[in-house]
TILUM-50063 format. One record per atom (N, C-alpha, C, O, CB): residue number from 1; atom name; y, x, z. Coordinates in steps of 0.1 Angstrom, whole numbers, plus 5000, padded with zeros to 4 digits. Glycine has a CB too. Example, Ala and Ser with C-alpha at 12.3 -4.5 7.8 and 13.67 -1.06 7.14 Angstrom:
BEGIN
+-----+------+-------+------+------+
!  nr ! atom ! north ! east !   up !
+-----+------+-------+------+------+
!   1 !    N !  4943 ! 5132 ! 5078 !
!   1 !   CA !  4955 ! 5123 ! 5078 !
!   1 !    C !  4967 ! 5132 ! 5078 !
!   1 !    O !  4967 ! 5142 ! 5085 !
!   1 !   CB !  4955 ! 5113 ! 5090 !
!   2 !    N !  4978 ! 5128 ! 5071 !
!   2 !   CA !  4989 ! 5137 ! 5071 !
!   2 !    C !  5000 ! 5129 ! 5079 !
!   2 !    O !  5011 ! 5134 ! 5080 !
!   2 !   CB !  4994 ! 5141 ! 5057 !
+-----+------+-------+------+------+
! end
This chain:
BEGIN
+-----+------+-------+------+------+
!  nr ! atom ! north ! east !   up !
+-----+------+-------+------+------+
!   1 !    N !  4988 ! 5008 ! 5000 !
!   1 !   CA !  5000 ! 5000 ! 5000 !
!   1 !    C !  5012 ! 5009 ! 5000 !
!   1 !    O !  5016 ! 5015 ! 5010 !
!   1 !   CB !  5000 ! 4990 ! 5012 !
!   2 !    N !  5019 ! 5009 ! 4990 !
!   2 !   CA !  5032 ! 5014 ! 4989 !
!   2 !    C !  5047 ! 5008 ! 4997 !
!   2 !    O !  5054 ! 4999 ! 4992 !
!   2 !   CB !  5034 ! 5014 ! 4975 !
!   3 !    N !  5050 ! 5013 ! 5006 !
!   3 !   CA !  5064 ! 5011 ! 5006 !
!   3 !    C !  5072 ! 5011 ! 5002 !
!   3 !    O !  5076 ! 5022 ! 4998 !
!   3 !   CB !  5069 ! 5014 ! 5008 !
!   4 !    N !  5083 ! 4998 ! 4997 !
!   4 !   CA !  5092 ! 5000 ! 4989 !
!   4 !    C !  5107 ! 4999 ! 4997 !
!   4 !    O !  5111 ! 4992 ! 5006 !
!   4 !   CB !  5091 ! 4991 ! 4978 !
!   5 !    N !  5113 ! 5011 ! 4989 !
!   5 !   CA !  5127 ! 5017 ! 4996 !
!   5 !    C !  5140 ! 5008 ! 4986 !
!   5 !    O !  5139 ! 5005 ! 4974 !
!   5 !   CB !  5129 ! 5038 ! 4993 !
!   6 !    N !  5148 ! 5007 ! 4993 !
!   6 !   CA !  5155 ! 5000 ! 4982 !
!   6 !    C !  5165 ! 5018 ! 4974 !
!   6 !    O !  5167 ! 5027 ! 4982 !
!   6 !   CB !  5170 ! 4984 ! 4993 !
!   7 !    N !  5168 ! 5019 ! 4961 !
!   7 !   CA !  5166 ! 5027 ! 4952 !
!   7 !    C !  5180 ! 5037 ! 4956 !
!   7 !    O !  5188 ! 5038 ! 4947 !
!   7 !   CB !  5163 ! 5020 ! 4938 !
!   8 !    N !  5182 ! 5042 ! 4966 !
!   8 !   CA !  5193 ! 5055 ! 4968 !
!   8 !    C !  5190 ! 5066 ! 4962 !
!   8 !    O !  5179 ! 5070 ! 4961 !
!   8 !   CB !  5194 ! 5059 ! 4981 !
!   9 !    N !  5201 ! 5073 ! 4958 !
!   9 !   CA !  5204 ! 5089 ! 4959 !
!   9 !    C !  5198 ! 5102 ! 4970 !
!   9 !    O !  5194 ! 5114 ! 4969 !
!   9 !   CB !  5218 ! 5088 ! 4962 !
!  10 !    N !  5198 ! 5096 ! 4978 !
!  10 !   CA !  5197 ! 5105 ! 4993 !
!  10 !    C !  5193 ! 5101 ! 5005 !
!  10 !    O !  5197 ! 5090 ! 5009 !
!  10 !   CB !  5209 ! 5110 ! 4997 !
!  11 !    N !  5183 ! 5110 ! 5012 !
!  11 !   CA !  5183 ! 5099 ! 5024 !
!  11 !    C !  5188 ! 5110 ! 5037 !
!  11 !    O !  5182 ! 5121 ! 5037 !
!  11 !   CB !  5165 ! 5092 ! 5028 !
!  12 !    N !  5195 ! 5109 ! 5043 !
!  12 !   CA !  5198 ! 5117 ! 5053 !
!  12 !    C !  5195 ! 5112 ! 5068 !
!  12 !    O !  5198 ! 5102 ! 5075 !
!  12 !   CB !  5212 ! 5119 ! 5051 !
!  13 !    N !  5185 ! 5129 ! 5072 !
!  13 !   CA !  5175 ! 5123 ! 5085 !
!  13 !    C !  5176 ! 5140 ! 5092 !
!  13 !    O !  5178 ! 5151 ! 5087 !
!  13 !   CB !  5153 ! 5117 ! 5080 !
!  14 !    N !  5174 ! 5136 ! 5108 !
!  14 !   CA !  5173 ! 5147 ! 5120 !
!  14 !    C !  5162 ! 5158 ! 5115 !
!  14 !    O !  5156 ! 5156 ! 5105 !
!  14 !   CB !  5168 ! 5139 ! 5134 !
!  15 !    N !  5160 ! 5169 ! 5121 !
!  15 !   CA !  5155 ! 5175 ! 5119 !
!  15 !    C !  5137 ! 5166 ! 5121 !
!  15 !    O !  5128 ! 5170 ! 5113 !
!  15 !   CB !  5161 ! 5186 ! 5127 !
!  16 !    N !  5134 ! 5158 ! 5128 !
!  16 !   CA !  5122 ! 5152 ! 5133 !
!  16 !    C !  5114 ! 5150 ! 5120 !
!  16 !    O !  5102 ! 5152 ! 5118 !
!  16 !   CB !  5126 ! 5137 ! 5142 !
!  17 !    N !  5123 ! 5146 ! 5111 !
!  17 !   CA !  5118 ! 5144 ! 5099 !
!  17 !    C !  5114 ! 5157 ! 5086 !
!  17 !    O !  5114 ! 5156 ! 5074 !
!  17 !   CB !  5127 ! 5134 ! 5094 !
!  18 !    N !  5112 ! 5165 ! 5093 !
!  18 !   CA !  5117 ! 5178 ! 5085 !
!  18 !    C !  5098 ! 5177 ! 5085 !
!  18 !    O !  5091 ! 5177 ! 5095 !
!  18 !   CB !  5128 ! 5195 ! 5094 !
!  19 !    N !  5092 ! 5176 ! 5071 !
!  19 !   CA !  5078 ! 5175 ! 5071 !
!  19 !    C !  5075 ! 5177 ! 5054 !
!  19 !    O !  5080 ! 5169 ! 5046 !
!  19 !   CB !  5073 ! 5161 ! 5078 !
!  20 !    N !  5069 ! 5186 ! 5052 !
!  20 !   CA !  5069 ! 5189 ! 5032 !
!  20 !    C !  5060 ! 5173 ! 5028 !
!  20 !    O !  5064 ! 5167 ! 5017 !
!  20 !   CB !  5053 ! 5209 ! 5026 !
!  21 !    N !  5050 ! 5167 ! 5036 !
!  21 !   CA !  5049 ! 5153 ! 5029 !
!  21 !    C !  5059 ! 5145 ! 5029 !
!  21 !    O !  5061 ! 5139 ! 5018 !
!  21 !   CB !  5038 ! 5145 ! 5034 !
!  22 !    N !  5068 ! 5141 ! 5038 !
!  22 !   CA !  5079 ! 5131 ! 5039 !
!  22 !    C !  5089 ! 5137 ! 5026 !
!  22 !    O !  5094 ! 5129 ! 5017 !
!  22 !   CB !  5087 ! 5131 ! 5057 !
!  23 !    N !  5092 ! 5153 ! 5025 !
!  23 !   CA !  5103 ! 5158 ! 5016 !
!  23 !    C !  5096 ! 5152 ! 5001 !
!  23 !    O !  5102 ! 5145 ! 4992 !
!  23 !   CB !  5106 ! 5178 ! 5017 !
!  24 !    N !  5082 ! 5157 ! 4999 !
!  24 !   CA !  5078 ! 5154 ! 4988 !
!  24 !    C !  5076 ! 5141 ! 4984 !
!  24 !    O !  5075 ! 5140 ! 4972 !
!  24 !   CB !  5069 ! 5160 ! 4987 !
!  25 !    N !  5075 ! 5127 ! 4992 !
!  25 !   CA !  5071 ! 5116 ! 4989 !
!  25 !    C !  5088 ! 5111 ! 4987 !
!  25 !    O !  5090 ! 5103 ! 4978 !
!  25 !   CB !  5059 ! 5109 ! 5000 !
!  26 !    N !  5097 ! 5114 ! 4993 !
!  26 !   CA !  5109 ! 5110 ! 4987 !
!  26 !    C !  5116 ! 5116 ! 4973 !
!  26 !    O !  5121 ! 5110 ! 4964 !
!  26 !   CB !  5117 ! 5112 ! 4998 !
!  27 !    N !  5114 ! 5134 ! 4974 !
!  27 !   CA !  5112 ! 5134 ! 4959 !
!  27 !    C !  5103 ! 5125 ! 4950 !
!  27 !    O !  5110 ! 5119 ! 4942 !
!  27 !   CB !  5108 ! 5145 ! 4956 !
!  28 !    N !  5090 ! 5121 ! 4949 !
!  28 !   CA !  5083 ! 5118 ! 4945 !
!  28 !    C !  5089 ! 5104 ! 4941 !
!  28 !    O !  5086 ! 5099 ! 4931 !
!  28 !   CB !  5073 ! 5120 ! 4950 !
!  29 !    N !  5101 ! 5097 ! 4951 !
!  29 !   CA !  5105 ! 5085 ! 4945 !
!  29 !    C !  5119 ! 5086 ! 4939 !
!  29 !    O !  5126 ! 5076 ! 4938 !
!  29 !   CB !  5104 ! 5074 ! 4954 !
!  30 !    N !  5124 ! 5101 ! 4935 !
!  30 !   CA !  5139 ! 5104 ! 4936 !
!  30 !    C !  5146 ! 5104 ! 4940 !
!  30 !    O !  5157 ! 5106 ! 4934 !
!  30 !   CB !  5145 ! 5102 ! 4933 !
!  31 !    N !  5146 ! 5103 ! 4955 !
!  31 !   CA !  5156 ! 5108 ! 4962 !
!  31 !    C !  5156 ! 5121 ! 4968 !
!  31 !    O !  5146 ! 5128 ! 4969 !
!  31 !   CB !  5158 ! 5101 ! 4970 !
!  32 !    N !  5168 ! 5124 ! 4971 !
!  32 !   CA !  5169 ! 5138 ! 4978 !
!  32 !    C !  5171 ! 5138 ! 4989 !
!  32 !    O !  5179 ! 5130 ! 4994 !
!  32 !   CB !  5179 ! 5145 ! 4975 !
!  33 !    N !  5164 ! 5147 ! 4999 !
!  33 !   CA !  5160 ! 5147 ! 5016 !
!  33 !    C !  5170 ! 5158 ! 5018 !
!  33 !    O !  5170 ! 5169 ! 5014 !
!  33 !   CB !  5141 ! 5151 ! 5023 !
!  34 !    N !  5184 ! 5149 ! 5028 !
!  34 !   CA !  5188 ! 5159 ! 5033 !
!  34 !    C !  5190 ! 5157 ! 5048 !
!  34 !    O !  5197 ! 5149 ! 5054 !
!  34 !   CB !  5200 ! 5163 ! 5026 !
!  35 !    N !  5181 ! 5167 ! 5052 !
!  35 !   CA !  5177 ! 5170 ! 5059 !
!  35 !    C !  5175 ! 5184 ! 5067 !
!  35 !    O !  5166 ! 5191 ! 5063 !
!  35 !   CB !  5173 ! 5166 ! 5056 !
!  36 !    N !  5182 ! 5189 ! 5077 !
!  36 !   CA !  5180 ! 5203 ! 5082 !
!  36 !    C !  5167 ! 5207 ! 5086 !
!  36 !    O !  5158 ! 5200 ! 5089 !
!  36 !   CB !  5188 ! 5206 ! 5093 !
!  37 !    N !  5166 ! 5222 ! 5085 !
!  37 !   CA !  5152 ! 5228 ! 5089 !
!  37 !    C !  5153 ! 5227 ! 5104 !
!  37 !    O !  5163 ! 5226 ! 5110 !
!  37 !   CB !  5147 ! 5244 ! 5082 !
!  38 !    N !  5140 ! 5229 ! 5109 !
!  38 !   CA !  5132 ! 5228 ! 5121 !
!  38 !    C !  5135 ! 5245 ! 5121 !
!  38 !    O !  5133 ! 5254 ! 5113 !
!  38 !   CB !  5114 ! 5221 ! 5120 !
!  39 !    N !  5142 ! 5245 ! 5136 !
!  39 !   CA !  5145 ! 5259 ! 5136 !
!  39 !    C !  5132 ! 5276 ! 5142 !
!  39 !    O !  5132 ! 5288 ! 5144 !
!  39 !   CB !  5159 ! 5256 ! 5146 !
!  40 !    N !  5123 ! 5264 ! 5143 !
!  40 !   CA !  5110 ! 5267 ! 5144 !
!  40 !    C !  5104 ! 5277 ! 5128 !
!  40 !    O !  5097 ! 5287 ! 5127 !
!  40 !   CB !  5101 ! 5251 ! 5147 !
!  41 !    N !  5108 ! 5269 ! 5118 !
!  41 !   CA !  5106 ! 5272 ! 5104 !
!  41 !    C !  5109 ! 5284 ! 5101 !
!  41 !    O !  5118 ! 5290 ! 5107 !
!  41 !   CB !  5112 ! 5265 ! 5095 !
!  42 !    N !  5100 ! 5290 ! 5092 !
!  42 !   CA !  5103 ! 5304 ! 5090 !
!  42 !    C !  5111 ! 5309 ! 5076 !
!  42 !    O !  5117 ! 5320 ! 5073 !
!  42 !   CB !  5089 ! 5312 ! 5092 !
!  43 !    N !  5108 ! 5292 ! 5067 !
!  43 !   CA !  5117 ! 5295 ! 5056 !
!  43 !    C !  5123 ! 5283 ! 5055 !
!  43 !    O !  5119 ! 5272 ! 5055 !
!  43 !   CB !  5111 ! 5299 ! 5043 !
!  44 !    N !  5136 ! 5289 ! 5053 !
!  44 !   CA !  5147 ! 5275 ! 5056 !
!  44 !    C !  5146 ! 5268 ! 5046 !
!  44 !    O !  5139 ! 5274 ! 5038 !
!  44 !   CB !  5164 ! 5278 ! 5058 !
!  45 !    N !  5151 ! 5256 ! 5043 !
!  45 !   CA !  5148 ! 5245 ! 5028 !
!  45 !    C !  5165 ! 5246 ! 5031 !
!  45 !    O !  5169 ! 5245 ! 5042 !
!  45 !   CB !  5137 ! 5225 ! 5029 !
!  46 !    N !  5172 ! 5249 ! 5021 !
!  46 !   CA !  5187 ! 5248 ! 5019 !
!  46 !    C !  5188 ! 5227 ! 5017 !
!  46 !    O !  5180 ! 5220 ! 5012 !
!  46 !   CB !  5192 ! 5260 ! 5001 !
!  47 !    N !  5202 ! 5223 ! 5022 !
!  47 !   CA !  5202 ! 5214 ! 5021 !
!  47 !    C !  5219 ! 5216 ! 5022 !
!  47 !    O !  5226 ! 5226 ! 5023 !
!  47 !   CB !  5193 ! 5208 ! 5028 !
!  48 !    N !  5224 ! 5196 ! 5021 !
!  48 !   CA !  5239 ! 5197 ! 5018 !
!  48 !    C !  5249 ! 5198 ! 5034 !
!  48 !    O !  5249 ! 5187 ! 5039 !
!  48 !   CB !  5244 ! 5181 ! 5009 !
!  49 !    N !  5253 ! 5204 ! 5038 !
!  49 !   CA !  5257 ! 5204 ! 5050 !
!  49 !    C !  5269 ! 5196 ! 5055 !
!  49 !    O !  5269 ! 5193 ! 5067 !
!  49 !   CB !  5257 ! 5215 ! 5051 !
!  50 !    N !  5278 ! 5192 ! 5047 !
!  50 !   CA !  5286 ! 5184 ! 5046 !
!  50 !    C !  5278 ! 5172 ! 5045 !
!  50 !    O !  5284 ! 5164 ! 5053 !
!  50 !   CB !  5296 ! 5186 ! 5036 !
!  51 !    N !  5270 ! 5168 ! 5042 !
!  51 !   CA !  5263 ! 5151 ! 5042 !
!  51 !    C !  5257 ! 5155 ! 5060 !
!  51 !    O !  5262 ! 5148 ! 5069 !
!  51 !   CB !  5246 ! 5146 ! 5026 !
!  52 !    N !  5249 ! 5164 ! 5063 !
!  52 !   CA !  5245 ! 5163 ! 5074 !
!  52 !    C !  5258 ! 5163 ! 5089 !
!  52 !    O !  5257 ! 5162 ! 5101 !
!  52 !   CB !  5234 ! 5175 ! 5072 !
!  53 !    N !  5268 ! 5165 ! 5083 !
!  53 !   CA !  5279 ! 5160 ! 5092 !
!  53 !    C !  5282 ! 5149 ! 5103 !
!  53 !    O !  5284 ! 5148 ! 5115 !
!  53 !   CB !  5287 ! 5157 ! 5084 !
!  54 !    N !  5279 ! 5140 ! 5086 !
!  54 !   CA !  5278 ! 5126 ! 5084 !
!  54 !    C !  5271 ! 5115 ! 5094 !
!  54 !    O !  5273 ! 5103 ! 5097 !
!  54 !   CB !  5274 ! 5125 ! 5073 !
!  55 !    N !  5258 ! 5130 ! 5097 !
!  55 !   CA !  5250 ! 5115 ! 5103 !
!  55 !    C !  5255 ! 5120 ! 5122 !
!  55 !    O !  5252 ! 5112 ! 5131 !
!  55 !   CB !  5225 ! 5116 ! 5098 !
!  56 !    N !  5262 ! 5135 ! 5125 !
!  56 !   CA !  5267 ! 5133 ! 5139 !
!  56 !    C !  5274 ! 5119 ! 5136 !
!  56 !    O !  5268 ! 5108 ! 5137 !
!  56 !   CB !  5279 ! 5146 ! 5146 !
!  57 !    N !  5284 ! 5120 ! 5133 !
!  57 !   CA !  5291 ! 5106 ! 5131 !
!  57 !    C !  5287 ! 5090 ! 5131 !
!  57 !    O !  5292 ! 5081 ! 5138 !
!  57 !   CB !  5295 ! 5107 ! 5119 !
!  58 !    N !  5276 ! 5092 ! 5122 !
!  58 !   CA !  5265 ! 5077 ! 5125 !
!  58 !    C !  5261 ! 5077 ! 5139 !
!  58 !    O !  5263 ! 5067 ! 5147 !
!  58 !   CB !  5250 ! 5078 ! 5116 !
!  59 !    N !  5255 ! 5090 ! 5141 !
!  59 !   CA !  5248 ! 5088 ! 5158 !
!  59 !    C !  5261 ! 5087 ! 5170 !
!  59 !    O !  5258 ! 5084 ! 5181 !
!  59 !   CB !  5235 ! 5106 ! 5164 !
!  60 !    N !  5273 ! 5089 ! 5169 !
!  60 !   CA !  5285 ! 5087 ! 5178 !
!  60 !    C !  5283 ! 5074 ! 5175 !
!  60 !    O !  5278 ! 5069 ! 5185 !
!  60 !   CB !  5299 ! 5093 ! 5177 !
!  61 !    N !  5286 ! 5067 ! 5167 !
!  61 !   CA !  5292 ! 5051 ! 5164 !
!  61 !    C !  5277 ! 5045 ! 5171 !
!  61 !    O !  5279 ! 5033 ! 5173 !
!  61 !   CB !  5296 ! 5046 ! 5142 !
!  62 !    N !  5263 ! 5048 ! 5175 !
!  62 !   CA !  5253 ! 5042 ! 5182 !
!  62 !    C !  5255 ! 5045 ! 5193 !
!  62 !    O !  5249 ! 5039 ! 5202 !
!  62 !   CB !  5241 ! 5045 ! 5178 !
!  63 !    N !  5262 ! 5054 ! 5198 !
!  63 !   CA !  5258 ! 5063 ! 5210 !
!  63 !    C !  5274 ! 5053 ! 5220 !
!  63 !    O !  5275 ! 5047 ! 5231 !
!  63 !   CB !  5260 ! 5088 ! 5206 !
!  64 !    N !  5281 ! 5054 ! 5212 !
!  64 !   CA !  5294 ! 5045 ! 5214 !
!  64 !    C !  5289 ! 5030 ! 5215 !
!  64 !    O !  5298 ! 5024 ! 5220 !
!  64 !   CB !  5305 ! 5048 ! 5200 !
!  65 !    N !  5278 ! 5019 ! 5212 !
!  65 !   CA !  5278 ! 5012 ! 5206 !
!  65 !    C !  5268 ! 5008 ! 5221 !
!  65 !    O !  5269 ! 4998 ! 5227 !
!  65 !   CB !  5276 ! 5012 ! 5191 !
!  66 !    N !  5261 ! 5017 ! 5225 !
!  66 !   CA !  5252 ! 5014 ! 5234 !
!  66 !    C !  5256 ! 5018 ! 5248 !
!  66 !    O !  5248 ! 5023 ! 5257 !
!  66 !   CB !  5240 ! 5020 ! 5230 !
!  67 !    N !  5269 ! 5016 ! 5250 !
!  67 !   CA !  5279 ! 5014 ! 5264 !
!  67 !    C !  5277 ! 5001 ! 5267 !
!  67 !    O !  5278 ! 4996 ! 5278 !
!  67 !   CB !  5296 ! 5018 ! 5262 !
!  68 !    N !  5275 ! 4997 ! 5257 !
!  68 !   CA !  5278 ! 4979 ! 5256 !
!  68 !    C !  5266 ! 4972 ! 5262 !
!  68 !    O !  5258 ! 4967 ! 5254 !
!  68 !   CB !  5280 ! 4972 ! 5238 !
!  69 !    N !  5265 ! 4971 ! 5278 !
!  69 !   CA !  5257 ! 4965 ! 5283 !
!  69 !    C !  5243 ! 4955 ! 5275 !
!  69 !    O !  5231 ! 4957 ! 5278 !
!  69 !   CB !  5266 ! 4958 ! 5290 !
!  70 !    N !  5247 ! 4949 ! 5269 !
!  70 !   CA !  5242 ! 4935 ! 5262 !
!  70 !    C !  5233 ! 4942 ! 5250 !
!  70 !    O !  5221 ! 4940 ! 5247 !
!  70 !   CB !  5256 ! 4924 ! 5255 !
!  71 !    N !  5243 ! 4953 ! 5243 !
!  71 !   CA !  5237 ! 4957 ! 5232 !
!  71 !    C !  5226 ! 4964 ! 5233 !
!  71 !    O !  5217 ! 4960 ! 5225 !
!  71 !   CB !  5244 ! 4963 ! 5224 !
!  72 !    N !  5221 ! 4976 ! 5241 !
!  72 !   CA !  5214 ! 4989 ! 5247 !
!  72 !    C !  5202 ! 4983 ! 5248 !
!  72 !    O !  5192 ! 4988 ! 5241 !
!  72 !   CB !  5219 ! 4995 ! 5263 !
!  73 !    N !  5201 ! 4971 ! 5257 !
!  73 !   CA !  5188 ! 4971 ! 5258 !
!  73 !    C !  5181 ! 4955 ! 5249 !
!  73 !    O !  5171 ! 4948 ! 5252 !
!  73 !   CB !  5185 ! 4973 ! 5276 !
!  74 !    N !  5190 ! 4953 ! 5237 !
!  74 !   CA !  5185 ! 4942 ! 5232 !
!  74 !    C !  5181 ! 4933 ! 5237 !
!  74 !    O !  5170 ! 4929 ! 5234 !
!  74 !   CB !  5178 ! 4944 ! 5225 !
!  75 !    N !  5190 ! 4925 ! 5249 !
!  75 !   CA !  5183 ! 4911 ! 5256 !
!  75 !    C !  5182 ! 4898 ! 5251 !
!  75 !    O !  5176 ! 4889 ! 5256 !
!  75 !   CB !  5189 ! 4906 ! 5266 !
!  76 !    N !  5190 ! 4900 ! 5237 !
!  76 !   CA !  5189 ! 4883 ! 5227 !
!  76 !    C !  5177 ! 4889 ! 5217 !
!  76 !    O !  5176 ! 4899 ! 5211 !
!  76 !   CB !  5209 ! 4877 ! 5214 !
!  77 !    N !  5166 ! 4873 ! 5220 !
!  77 !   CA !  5158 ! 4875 ! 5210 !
!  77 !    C !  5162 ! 4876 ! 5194 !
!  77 !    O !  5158 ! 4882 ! 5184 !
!  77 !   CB !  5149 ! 4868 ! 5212 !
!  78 !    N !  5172 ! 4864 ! 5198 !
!  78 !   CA !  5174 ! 4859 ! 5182 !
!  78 !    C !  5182 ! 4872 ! 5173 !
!  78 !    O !  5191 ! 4876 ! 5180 !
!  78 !   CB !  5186 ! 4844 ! 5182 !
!  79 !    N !  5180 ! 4879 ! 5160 !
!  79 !   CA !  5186 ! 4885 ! 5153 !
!  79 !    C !  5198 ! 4885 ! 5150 !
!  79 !    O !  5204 ! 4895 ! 5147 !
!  79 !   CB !  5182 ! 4885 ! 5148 !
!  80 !    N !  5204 ! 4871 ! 5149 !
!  80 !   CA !  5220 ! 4863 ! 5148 !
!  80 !    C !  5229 ! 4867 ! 5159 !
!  80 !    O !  5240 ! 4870 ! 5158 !
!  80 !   CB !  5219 ! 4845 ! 5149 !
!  81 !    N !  5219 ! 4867 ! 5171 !
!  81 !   CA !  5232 ! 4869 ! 5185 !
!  81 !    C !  5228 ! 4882 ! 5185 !
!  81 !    O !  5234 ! 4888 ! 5194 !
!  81 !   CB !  5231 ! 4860 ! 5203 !
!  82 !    N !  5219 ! 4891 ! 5178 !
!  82 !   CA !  5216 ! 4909 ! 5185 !
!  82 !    C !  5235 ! 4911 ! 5172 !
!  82 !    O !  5246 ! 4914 ! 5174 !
!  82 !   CB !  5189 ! 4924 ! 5177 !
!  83 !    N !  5228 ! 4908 ! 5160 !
!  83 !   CA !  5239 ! 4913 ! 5150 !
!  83 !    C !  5253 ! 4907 ! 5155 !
!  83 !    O !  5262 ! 4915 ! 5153 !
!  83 !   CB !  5236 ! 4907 ! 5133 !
!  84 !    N !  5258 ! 4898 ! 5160 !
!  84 !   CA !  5269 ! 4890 ! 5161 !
!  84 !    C !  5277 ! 4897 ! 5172 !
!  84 !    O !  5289 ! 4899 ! 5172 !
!  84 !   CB !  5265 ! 4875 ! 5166 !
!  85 !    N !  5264 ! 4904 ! 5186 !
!  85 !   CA !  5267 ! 4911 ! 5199 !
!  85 !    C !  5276 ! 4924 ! 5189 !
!  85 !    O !  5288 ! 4926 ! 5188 !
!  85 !   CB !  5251 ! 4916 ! 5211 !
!  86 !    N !  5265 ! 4934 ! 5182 !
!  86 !   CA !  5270 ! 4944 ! 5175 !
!  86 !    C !  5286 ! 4942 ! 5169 !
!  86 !    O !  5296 ! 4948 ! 5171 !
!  86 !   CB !  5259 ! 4946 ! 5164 !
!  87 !    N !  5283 ! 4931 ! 5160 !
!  87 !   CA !  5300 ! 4930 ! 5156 !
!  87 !    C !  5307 ! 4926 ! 5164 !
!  87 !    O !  5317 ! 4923 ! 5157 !
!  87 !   CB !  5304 ! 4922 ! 5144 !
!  88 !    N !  5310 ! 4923 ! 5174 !
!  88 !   CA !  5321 ! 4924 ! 5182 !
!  88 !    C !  5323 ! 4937 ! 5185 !
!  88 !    O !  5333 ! 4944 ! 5183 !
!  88 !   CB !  5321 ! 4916 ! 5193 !
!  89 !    N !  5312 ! 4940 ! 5192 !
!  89 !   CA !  5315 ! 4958 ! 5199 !
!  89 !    C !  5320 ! 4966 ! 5187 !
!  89 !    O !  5326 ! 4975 ! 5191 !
!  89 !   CB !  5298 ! 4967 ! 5205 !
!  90 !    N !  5321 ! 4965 ! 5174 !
!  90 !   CA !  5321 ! 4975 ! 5165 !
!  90 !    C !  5339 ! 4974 ! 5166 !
!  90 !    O !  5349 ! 4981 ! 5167 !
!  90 !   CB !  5311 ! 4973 ! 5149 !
!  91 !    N !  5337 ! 4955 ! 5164 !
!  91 !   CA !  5354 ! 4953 ! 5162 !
!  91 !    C !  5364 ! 4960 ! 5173 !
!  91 !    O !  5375 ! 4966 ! 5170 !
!  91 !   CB !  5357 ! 4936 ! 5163 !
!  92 !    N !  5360 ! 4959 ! 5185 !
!  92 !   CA !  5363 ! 4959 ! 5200 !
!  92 !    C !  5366 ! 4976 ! 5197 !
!  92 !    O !  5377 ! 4980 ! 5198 !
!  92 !   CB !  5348 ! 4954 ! 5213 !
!  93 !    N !  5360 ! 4981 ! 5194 !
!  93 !   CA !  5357 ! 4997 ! 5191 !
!  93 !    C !  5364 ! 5002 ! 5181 !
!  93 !    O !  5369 ! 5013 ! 5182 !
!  93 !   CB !  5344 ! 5001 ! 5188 !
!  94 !    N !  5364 ! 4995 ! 5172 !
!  94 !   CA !  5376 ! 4997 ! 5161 !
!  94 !    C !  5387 ! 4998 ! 5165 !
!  94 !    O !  5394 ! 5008 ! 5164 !
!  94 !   CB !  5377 ! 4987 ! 5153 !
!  95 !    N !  5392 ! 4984 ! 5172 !
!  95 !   CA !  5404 ! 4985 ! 5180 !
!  95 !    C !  5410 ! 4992 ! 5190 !
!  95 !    O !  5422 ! 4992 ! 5190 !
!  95 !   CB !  5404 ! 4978 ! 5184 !
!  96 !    N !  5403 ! 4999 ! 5200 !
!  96 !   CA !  5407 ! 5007 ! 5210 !
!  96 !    C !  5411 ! 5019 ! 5209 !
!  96 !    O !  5415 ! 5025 ! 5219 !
!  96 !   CB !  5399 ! 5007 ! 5216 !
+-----+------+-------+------+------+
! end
């Protein structure tokens, strides 16, 4: 059973994901893994370093997002009030 990805350019992931089947099965569907090496590794895989910027940034806007009592530990089952909780805090956060 294949996974299907919806069809990006790039996928940008932590080092956790640093694995020659994961790099190769996303080439394998065209995209490009950028992704930093495991500093364990003995040969670095060059990657874009300016995109890997990007994702501190993503992980602040979660790390920021999960102050928010309500949001952290997901207490609404429903999907409508988890997404609805999120957009306020984002707005709330925007604003401040």
């Amino acid at each position: 059973m294949m996974l299907l990805l919806p069809r990006e350019k790039w996928l940008l992931a932590d080092r956790g994901y640093d694995a020659d089947w994961f790099r190769n099965g996303l080439k394998g569907m065209a995209i490009e893994p950028v992704i930093s090496s495991r500093r364990s590794q003995k040969e670095i895989i060059p990657h874009d370093k300016l995109r890997c910027k990007l994702r501190y940034k993503i992980e602040n806007i979660f790390a920021r997002l999960k102050d928010w009592r309500r949001i952290a530990p997901r207490y609404d089952r429903c999907p409508k009030l988890v997404l609805s909780a999120i957009a306020l805090a984002a707005t709330v956060l925007f604003w401040l």
